[in-house]
C-alpha positions as CSV (number, residue, x, y, z in Angstrom):
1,X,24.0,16.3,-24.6
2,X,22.6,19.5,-26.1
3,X,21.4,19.0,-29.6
4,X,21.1,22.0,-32.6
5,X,17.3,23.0,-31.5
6,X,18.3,22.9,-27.8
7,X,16.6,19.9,-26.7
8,X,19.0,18.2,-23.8
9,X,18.7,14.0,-23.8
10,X,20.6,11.5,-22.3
11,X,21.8,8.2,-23.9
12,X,22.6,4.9,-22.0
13,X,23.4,1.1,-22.8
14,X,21.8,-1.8,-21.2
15,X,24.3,-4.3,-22.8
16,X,26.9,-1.8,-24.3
17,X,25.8,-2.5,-28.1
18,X,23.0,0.0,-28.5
19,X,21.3,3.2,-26.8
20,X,17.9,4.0,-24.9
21,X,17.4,7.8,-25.2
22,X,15.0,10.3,-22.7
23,X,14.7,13.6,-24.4
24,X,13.3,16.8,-22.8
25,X,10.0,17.8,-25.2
26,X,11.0,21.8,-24.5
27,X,14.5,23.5,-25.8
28,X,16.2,24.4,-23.4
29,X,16.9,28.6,-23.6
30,X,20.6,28.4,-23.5
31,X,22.3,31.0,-25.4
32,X,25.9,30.5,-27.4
33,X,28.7,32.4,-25.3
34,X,26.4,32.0,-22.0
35,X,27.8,29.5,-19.4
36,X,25.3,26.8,-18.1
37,X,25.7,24.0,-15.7
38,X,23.2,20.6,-17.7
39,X,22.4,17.9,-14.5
40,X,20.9,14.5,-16.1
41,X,19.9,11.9,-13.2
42,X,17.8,8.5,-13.6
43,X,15.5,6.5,-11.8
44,X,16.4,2.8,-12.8
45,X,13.4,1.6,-11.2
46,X,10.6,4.3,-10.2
47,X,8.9,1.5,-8.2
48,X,6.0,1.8,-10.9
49,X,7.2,-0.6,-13.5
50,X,9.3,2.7,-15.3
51,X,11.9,4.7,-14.9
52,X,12.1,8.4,-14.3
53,X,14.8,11.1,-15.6
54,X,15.0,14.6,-14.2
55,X,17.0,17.0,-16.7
56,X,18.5,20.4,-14.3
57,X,20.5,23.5,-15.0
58,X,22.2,25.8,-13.3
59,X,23.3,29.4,-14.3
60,X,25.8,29.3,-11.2
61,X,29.6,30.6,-11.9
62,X,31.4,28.0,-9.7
63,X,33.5,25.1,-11.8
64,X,32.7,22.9,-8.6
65,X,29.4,20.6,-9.0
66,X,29.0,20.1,-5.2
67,X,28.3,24.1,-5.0
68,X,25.9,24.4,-7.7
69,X,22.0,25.6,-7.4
70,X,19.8,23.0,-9.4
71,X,16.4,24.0,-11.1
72,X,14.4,21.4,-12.4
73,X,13.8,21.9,-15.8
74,X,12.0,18.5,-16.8
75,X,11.0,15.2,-15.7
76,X,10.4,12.3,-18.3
77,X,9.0,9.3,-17.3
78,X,8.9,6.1,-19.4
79,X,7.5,2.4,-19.1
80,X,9.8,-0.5,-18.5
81,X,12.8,-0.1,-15.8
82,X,15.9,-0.5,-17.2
83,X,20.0,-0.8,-16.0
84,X,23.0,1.2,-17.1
85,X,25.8,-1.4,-18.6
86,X,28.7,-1.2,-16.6
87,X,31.9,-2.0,-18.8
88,X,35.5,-0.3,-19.6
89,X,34.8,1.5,-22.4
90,X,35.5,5.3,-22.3
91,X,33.8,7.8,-20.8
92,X,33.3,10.9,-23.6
93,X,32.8,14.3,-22.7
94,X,33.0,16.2,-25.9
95,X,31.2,13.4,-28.8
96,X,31.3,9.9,-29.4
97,X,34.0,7.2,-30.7
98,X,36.9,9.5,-29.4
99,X,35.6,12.9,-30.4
100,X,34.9,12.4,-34.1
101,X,31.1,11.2,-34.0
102,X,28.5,14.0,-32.7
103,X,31.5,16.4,-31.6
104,X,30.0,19.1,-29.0
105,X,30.1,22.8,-30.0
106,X,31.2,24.4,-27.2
107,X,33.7,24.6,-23.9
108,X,33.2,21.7,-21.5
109,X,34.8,23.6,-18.4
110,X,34.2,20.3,-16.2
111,X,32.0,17.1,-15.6
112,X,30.8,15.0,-13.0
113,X,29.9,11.0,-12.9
114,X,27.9,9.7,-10.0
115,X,27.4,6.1,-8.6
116,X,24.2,6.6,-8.4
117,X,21.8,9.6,-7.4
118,X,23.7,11.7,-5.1
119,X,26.2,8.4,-5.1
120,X,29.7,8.4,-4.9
121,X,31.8,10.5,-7.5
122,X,33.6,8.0,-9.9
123,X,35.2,10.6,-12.6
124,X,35.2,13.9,-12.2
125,X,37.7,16.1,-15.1
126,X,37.5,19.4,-14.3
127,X,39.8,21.7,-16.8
128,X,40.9,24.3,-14.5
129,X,44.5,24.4,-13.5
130,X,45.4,22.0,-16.4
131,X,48.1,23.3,-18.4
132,X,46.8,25.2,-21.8
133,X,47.8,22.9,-24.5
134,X,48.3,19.9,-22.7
135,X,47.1,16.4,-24.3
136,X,45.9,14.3,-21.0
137,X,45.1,15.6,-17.5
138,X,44.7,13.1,-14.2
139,X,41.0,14.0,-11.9
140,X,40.7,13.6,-8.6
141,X,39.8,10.0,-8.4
142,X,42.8,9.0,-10.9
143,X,41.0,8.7,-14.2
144,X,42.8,9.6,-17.2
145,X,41.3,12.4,-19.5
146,X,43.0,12.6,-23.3
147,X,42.1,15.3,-25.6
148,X,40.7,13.9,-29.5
149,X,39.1,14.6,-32.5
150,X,40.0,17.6,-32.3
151,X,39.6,19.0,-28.8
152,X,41.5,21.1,-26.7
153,X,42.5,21.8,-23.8
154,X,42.6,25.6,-23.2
């Protein structure tokens, strides 16, 4: 996520009841109205008892992941190594608990969930071709997507 000074972070779960946080220590230049790809990836185990998450972006016009240009913007190491909590829950693009916690300001055009680094694609919504108004959309790997709290589908 982007927060209101521009500083990108990404949130996990090792168990699925509370979250570990890596936060860039820079903000990160975007600028409303301007279009910008964010790339989060993460180390589990850096082999050095830690683990290590790169934060990219791209400023490239194509809505397809697999074509983009990433620039390193930061890398954030921290002690301890650490797991991801696999589970059923939903997968939230725009805010938490179904859009109505920490709801993003903005246009998610698409998104993209790895199986690891450079791993297999497990959901990946991508927004264009979906008719304007509709409620729920299928991606290519036959995940579900439902607009709430609020969002929409334009």
């Amino acid at each position: 996520r982007v927060n209101t000074t521009g500083i990108i972070d990404f949130q996990w779960s090792t168990a699925g009841t509370s979250f570990l946080t890596a936060a860039m220590s820079t903000a990160s230049g975007f600028v409303d109205g301007h279009g910008q790809w964010v790339r989060a990836t993460m180390d589990v185990d850096n082999g050095a008892s830690g683990r290590t998450i790169k934060f990219y972006h791209s400023d490239d016009s194509t809505d397809n992941p697999d074509f983009v240009t990433w620039t390193l913007m930061e890398t954030v190491t921290q002690s301890g190594t650490t797991s991801i909590f696999a589970n059923t829950a939903s997968l939230e693009i725009s805010g938490d608990a179904l859009g109505t916690l920490s709801p993003f300001a903005g246009r998610a055009h698409s998104a993209e969930l790895r199986n690891g680094i450079g791993g297999t694609v497990v959901a990946s919504p991508r927004v264009r071709g979906v008719t304007r108004g509709a409620s729920s959309f299928t991606d290519a790997q036959g995940n579900t997507w439902t607009a709430a709290g609020g969002v929409t589908i334009e």
